[in-house]
PDB file with one MODEL, atoms N, CA, C and O in Angstrom:
MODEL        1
ATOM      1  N   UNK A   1       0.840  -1.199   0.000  1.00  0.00           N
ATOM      2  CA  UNK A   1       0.000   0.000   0.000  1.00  0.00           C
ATOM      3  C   UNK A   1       0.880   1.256   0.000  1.00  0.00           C
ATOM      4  O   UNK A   1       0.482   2.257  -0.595  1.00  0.00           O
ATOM      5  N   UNK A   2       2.139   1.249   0.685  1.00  0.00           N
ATOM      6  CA  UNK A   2       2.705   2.305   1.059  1.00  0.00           C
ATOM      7  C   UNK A   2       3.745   2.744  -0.322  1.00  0.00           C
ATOM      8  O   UNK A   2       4.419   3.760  -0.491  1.00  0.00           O
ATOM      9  N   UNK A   3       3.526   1.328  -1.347  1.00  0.00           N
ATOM     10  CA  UNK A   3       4.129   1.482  -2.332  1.00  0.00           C
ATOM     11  C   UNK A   3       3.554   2.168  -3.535  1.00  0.00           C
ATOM     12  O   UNK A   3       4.169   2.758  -4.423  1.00  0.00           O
ATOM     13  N   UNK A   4       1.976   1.945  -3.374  1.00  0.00           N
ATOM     14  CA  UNK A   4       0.813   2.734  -4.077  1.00  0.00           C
ATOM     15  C   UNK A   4       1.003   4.158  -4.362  1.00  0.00           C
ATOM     16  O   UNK A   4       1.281   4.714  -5.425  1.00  0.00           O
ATOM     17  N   UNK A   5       0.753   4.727  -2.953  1.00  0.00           N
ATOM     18  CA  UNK A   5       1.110   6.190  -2.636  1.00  0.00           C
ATOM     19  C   UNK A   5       2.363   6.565  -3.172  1.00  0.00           C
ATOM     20  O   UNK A   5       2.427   7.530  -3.933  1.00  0.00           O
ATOM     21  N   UNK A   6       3.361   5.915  -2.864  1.00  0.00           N
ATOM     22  CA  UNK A   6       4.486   6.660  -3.871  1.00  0.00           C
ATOM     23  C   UNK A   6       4.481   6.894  -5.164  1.00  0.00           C
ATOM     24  O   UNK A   6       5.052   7.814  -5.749  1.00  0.00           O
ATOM     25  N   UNK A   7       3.870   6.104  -5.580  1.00  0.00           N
ATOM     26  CA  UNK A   7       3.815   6.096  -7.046  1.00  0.00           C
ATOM     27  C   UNK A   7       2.954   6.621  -7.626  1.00  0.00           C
ATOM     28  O   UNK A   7       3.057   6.959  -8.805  1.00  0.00           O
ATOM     29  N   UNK A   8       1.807   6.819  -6.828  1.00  0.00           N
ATOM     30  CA  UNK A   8       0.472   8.136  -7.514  1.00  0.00           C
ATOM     31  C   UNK A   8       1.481   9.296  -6.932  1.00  0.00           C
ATOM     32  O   UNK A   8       1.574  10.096  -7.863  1.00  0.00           O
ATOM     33  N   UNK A   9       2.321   9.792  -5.782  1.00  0.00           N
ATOM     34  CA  UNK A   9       2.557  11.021  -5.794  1.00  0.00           C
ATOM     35  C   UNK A   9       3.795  11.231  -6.712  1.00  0.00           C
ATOM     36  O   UNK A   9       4.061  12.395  -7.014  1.00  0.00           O
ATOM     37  N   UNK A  10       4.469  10.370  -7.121  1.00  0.00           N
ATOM     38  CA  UNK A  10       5.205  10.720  -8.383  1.00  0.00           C
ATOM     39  C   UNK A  10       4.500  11.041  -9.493  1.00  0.00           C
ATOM     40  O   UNK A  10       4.778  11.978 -10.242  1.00  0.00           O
ATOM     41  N   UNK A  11       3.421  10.146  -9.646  1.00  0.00           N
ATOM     42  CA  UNK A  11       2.586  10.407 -11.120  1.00  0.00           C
ATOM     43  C   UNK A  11       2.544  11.945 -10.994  1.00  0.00           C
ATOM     44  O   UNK A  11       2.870  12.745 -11.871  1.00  0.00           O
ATOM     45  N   UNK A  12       2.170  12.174  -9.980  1.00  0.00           N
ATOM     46  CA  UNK A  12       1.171  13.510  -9.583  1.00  0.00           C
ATOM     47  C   UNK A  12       2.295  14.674  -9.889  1.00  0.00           C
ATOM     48  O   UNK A  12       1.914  15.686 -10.478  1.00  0.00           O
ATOM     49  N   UNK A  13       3.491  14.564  -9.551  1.00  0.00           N
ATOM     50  CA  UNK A  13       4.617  15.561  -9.723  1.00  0.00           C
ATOM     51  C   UNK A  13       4.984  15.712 -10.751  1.00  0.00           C
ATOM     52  O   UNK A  13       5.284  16.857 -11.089  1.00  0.00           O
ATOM     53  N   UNK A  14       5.128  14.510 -11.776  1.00  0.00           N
ATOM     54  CA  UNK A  14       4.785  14.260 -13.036  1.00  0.00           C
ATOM     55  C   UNK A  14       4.425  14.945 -14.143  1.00  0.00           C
ATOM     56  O   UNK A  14       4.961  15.279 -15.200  1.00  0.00           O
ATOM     57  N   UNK A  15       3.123  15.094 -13.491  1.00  0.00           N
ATOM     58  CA  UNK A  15       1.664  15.533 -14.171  1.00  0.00           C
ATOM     59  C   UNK A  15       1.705  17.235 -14.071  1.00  0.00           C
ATOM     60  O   UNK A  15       1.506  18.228 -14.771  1.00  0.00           O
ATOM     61  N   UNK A  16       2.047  16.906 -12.901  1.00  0.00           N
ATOM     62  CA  UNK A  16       2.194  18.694 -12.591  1.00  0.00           C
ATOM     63  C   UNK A  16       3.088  19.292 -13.762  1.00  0.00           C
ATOM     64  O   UNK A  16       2.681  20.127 -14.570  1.00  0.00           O
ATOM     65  N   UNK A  17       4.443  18.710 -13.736  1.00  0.00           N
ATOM     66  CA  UNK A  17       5.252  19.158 -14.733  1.00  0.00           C
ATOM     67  C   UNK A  17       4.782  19.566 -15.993  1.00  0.00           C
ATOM     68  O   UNK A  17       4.790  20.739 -16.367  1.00  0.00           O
ATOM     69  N   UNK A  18       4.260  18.359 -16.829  1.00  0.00           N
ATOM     70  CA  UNK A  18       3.907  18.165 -18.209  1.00  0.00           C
ATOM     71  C   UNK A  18       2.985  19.302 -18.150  1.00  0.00           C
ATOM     72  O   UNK A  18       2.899  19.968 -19.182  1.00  0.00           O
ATOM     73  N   UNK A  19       2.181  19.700 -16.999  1.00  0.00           N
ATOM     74  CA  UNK A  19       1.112  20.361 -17.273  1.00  0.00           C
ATOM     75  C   UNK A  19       1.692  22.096 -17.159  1.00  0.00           C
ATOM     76  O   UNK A  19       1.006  22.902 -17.788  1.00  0.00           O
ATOM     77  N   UNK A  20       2.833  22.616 -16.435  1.00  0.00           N
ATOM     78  CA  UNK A  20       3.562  23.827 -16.315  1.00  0.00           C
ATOM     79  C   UNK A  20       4.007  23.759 -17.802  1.00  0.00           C
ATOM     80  O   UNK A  20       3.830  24.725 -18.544  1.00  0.00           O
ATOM     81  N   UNK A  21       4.607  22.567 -18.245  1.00  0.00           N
ATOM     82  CA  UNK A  21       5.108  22.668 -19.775  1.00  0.00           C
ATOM     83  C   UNK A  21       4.087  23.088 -20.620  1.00  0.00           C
ATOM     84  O   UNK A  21       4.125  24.184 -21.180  1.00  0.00           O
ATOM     85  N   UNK A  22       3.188  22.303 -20.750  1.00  0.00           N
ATOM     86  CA  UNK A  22       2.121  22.475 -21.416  1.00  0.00           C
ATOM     87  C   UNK A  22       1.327  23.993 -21.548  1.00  0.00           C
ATOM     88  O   UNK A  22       0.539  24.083 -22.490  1.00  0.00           O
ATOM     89  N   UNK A  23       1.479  25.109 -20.716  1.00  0.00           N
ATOM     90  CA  UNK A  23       1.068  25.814 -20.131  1.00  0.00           C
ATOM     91  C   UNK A  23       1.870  26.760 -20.930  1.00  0.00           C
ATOM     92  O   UNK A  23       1.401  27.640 -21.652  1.00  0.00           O
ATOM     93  N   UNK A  24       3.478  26.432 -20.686  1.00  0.00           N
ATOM     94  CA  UNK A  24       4.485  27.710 -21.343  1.00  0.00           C
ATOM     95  C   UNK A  24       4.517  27.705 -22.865  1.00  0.00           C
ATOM     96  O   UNK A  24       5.020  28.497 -23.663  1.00  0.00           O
ATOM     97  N   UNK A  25       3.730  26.411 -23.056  1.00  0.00           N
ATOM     98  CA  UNK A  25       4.280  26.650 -25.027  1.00  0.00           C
ATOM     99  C   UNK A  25       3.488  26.887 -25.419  1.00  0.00           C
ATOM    100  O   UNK A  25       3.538  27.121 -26.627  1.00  0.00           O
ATOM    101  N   UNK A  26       1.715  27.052 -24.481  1.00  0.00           N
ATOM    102  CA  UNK A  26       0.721  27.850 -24.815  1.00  0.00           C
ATOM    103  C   UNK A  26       0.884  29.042 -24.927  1.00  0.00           C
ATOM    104  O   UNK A  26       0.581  29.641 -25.959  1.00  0.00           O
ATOM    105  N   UNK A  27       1.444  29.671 -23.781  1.00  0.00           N
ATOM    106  CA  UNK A  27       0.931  30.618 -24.099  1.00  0.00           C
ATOM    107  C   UNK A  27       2.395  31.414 -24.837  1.00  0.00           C
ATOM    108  O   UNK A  27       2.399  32.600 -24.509  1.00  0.00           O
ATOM    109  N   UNK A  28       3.985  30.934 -26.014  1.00  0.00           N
ATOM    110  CA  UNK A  28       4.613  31.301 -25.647  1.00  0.00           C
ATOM    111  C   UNK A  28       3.679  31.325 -27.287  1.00  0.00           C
ATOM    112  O   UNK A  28       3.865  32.328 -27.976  1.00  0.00           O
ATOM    113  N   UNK A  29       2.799  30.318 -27.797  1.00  0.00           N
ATOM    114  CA  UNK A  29       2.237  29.958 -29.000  1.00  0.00           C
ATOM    115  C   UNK A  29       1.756  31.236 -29.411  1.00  0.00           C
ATOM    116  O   UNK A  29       2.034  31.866 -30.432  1.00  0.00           O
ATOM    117  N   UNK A  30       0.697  31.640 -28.101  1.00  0.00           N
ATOM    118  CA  UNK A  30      -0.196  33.008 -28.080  1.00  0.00           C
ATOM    119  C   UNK A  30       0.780  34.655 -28.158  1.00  0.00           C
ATOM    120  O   UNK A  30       0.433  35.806 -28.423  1.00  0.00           O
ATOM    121  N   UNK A  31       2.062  34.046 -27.793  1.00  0.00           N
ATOM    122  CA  UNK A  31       2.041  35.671 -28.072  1.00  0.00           C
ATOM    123  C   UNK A  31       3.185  35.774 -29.575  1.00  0.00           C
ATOM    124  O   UNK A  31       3.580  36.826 -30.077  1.00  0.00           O
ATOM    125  N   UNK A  32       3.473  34.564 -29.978  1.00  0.00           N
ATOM    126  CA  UNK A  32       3.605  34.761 -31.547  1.00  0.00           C
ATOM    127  C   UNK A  32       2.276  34.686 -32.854  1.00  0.00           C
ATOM    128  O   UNK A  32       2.226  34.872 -34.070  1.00  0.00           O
ATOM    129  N   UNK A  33       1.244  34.273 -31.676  1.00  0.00           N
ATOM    130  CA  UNK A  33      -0.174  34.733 -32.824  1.00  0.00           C
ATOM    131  C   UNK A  33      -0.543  36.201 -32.552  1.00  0.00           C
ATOM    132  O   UNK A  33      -1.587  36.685 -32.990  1.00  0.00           O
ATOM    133  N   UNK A  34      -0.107  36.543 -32.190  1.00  0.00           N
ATOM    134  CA  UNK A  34      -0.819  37.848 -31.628  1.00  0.00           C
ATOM    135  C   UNK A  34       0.091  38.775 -32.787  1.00  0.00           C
ATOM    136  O   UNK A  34      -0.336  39.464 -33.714  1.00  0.00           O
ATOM    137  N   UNK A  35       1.302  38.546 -32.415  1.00  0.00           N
ATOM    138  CA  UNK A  35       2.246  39.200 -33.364  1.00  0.00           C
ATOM    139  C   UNK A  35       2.173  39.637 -34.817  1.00  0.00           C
ATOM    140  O   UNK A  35       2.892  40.553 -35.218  1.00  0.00           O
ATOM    141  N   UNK A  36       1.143  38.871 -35.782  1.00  0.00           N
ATOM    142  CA  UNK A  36       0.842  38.257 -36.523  1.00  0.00           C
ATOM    143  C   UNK A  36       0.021  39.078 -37.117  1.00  0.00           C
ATOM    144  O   UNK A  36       0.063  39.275 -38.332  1.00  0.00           O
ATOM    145  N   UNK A  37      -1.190  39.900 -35.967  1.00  0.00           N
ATOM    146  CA  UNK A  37      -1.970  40.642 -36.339  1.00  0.00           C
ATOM    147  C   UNK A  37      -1.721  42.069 -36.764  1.00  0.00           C
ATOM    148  O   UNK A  37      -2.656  42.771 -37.149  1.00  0.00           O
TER     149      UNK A  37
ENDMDL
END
């Protein structure tokens, strides 16, 4: 069980990451569309 928890809170740190990544190439996307106009 105690092996469970480690491994969802890695997922979870994980997840977090991909999702800060995910986040910066949005919006780095948005301000070369903007540019555009």
């Amino acid at each position: 069980m105690e092996n469970l928890i480690e491994t969802i809170e890695k997922f979870l740190a994980y997840s977090d990451e991909k999702l800060e990544e995910l986040h910066q190439k949005n919006q780095s996307l948005k301000v070369e569309d903007s540019h555009e106009d």
